[in-house]
C-alpha positions as CSV (number, residue, x, y, z in Angstrom):
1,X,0.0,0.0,0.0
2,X,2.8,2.4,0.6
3,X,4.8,2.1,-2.5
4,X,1.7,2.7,-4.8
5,X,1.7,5.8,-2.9
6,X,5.0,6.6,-5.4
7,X,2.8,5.2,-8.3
8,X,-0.7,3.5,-8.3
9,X,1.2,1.0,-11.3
10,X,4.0,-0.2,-8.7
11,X,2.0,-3.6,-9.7
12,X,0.7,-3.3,-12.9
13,X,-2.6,-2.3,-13.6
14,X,-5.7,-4.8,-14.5
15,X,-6.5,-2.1,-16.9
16,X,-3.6,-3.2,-18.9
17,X,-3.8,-6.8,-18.0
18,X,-0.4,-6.7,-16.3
19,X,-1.3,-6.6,-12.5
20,X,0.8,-8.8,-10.4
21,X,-0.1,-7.7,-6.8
22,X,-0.8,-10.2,-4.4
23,X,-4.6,-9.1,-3.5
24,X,-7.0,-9.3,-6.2
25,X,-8.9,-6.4,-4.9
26,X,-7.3,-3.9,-6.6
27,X,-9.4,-0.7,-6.2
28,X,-10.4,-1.5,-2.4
29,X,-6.4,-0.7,-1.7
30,X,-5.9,2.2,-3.7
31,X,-4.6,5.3,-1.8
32,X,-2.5,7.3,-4.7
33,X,-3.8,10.9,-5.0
34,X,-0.8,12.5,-6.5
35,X,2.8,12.6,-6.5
36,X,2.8,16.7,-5.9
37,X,-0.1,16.9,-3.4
38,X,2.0,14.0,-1.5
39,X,5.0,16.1,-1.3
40,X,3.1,19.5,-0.4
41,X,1.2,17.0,2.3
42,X,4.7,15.8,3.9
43,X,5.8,19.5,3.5
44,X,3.0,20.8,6.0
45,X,3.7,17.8,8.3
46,X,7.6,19.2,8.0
47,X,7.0,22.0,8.6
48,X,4.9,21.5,11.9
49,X,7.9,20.0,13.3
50,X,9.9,22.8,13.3
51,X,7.2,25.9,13.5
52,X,4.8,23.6,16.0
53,X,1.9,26.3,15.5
54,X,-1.1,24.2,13.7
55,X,-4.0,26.1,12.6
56,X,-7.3,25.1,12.9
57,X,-7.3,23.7,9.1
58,X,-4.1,21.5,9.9
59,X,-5.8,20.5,13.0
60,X,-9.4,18.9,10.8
61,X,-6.7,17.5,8.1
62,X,-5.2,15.3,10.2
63,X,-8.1,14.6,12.5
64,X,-9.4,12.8,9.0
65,X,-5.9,11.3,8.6
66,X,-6.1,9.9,11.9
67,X,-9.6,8.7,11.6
68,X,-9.1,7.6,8.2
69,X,-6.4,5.2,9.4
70,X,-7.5,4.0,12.1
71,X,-11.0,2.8,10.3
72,X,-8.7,1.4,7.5
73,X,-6.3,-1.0,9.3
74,X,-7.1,-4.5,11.1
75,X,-6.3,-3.7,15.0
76,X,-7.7,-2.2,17.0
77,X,-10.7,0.0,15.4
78,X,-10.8,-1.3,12.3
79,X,-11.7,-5.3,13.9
80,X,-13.9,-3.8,16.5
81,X,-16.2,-2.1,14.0
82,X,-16.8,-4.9,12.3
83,X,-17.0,-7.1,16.0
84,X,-19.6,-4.5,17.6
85,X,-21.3,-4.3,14.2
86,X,-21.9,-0.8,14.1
87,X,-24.5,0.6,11.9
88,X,-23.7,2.3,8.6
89,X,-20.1,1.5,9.0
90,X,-19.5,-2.5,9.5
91,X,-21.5,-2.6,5.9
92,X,-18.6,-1.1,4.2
93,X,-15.4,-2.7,3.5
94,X,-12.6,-1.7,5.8
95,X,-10.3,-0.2,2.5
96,X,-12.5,2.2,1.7
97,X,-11.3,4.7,5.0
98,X,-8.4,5.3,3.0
99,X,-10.6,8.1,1.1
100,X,-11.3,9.5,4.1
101,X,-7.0,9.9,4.9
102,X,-7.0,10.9,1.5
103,X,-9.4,14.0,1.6
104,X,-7.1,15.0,5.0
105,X,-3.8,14.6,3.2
106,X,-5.2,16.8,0.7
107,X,-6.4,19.4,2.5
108,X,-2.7,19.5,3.9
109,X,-1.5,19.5,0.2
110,X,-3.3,22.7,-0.6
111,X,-2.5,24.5,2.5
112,X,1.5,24.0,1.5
113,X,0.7,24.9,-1.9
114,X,-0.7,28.1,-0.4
115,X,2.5,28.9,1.6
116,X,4.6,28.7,-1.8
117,X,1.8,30.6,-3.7
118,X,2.0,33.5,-0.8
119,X,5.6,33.2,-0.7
120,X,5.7,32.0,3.0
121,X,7.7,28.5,1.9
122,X,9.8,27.2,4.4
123,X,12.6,26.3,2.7
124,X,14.1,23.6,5.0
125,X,10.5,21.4,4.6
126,X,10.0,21.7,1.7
127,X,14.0,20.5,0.4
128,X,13.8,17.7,3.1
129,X,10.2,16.5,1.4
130,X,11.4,16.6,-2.2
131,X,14.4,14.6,-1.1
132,X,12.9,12.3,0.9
133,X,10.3,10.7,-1.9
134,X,13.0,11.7,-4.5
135,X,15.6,9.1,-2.5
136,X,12.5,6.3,-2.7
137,X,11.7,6.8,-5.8
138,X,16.1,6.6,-6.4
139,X,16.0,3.6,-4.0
140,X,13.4,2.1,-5.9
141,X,14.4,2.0,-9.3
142,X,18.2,1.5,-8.0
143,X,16.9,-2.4,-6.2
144,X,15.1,-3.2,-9.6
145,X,18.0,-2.2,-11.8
146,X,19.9,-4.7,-9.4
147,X,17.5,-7.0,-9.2
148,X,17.3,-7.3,-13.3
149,X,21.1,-7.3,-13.9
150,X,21.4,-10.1,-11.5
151,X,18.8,-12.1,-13.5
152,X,20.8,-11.5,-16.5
153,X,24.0,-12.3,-15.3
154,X,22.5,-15.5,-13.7
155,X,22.6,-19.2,-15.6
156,X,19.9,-20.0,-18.4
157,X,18.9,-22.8,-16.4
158,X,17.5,-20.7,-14.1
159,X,15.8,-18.5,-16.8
160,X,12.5,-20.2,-16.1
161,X,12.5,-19.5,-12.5
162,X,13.5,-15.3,-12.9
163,X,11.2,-15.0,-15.5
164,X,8.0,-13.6,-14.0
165,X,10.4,-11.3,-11.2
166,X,12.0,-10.0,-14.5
167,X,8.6,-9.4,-15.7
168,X,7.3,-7.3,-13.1
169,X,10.5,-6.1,-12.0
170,X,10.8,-4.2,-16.0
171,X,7.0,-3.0,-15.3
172,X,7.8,-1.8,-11.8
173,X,10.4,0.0,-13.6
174,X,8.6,1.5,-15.8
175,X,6.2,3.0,-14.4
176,X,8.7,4.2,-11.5
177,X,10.0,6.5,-14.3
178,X,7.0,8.9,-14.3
179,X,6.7,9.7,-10.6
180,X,10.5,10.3,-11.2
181,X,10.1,12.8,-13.5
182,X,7.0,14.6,-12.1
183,X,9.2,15.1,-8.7
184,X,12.4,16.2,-10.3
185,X,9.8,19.2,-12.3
186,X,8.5,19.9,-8.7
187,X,12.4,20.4,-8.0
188,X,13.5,22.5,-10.6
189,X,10.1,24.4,-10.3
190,X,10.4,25.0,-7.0
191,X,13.9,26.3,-7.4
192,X,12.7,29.2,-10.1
193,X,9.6,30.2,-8.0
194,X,12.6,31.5,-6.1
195,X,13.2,34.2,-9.0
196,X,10.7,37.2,-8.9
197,X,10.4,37.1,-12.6
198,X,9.6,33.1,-12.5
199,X,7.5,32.9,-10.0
200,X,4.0,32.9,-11.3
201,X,5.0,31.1,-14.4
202,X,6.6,28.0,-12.2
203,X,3.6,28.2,-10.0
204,X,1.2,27.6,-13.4
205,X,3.8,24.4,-14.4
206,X,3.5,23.0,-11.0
207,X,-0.5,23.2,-11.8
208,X,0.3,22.3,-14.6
209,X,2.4,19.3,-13.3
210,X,-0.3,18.0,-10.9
211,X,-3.2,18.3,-13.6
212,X,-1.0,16.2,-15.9
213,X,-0.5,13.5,-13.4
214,X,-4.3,13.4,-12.2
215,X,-5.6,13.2,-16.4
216,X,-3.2,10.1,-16.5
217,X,-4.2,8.7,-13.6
218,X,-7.9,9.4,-14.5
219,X,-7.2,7.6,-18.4
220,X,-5.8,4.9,-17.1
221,X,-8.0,3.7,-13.9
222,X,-11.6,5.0,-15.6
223,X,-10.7,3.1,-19.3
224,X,-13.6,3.1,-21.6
225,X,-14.2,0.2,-23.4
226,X,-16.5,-1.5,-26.0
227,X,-20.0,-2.4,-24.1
228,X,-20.0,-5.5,-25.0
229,X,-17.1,-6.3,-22.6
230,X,-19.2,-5.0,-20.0
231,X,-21.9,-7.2,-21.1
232,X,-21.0,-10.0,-23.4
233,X,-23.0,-12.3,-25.1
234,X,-21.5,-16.0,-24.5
235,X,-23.4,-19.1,-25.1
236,X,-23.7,-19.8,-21.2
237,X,-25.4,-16.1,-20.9
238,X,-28.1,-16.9,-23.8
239,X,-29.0,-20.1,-22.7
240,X,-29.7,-18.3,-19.5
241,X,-31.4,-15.7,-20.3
242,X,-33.7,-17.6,-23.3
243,X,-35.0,-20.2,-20.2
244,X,-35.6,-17.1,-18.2
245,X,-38.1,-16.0,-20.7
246,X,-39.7,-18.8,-20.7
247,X,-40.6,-19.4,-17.2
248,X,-39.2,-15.8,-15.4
249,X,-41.6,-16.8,-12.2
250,X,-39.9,-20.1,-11.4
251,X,-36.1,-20.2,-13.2
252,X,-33.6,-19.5,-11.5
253,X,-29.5,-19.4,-11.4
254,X,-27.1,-20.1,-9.4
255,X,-23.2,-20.1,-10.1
256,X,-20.0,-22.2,-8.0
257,X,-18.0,-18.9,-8.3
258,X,-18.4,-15.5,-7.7
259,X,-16.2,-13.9,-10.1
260,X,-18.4,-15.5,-12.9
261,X,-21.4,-13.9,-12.7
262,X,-21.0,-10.5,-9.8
263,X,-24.3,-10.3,-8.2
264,X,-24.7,-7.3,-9.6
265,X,-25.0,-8.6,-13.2
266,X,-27.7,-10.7,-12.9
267,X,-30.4,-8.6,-13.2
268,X,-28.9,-6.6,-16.1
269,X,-29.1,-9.8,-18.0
270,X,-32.6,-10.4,-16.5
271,X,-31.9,-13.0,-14.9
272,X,-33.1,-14.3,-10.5
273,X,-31.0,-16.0,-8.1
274,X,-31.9,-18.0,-5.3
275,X,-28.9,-16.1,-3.6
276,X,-30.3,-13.2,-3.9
277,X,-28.9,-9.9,-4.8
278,X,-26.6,-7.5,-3.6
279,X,-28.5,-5.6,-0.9
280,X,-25.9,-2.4,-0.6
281,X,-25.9,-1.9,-4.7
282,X,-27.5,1.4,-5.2
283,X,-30.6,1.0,-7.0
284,X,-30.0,4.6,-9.6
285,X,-26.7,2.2,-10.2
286,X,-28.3,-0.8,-11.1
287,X,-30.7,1.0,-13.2
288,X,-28.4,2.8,-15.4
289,X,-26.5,-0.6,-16.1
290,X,-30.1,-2.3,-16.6
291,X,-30.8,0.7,-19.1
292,X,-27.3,0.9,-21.3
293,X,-27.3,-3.3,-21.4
294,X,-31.3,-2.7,-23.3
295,X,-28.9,0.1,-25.6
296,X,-25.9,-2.3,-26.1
297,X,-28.6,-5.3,-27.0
């Protein structure tokens, strides 16, 4: 979870069919919201360290970083909510108080981008916050390079074996290099804001910096794709569907694994399970995907 916070593609990316992380549930572990608004976040923390004066803002910021933490790992809030079955809040899975850290960390992002738009940077934070995610990002790419030239230095026989760390090591790699260069901009930005003359125009290129990293990071995790990916016809899914019509009142389906038919689907297909369905889906949700499947067919 940490070292997606350098990249959200430190494992690949099911988008791209190149995921290799060891939980399957991708999305319910995602905390990346920005290389630049990570920095400016650390910054404030920085910051407080040597100035100790929190505002009021800085105070609600990390009250939701705290909470959102807390809610998010195992032990010892995160197990009792679920053990004392709280209302509202046990129905939710435990991954998704990471948006709540992440609306705090941002409000700490913007209040150090303020400082360096009112000129009120302090200059020791802010160098110690670059270099500290510019040395893990180094680190980082400095253990795969390793880590690959040892694999091809090593026998052929064991070519077999190294094959799938060289895989993910090269896409590791790979994606490292963005972060990379979105931090070394911050730096060199940061450096002419320090010039009258280039101050407002490095203050538009970091903008401009962050917006770039947020459109990628919006192309890539919100792809659009052909609908009938969403909602394909296979033989198993007619057959299905044509006995439904026949007999809607009394046919039902049932499946041995989840990942084959999501709760969720059946009913965009038309189709009843004895199961049952998915009793936290919003119903305006299920509605739209009931409507754009009747466009698709």
């Amino acid at each position: 979870i940490l070292a997606t916070l350098l990249t959200p593609n430190f494992f690949g990316n099911p988008a791209t069919n190149n995921y290799f992380g060891a939980d399957y549930n991708f999305q319910e572990k995602l905390v990346y919201f920005g290389v630049l608004p990570l920095i400016f976040s650390t910054y404030v923390l920085v910051r407080q360290y040597y100035k100790n004066n929190a505002s009021k803002l800085i105070k609600l910021a990390l009250f939701y970083v705290l909470v959102g933490l807390l809610v998010s790992t195992e032990l010892p809030f995160g197990w009792l909510i679920y053990y004392l079955k709280l209302p509202i809040i046990s129905t939710s899975p435990a991954g998704r108080g990471f948006i709540i850290a992440i609306f705090g960390f941002i409000l700490l992002s913007g209040i150090g981008f303020s400082d360096l738009e009112k000129n009120k940077i302090h200059i020791k934070s802010i160098i110690f916050s670059v270099l500290i995610w510019l040395f893990s990002l180094i680190v980082s790419m400095f253990v795969l390079l390793f880590t690959l030239r040892f694999i091809k230095q090593s026998p052929e026989s064991l070519s077999v074996v190294y094959q799938s760390i060289k895989i993910n090591g090269t896409i590791t790699l790979r994606n490292l290099a963005y972060p990379f260069v979105l931090v070394s901009g911050l730096a060199i930005f940061l450096f002419a804001s320090k010039i009258r003359a280039l101050k407002y125009i490095s203050l538009i290129l970091i903008v401009a910096l962050a917006f770039s990293d947020s459109y990628l990071f919006f192309k890539k995790y919100t792809p659009f794709v052909p609908k009938n990916l969403i909602f394909p016809s296979t033989p198993a899914i007619d057959f299905l569907t044509k006995q439904s019509a026949i007999s809607p009142d009394m046919f039902r389906v049932e499946r041995e694994s989840a990942e084959i038919l999501p709760p969720n689907m059946w009913e965009v297909f038309g189709l009843q399970s004895a199961s049952g369905y998915d009793p936290m889906a919003p119903k305006s949700y299920e509605n739209y995907l009931v409507s754009h499947k009747a466009l698709s067919g």
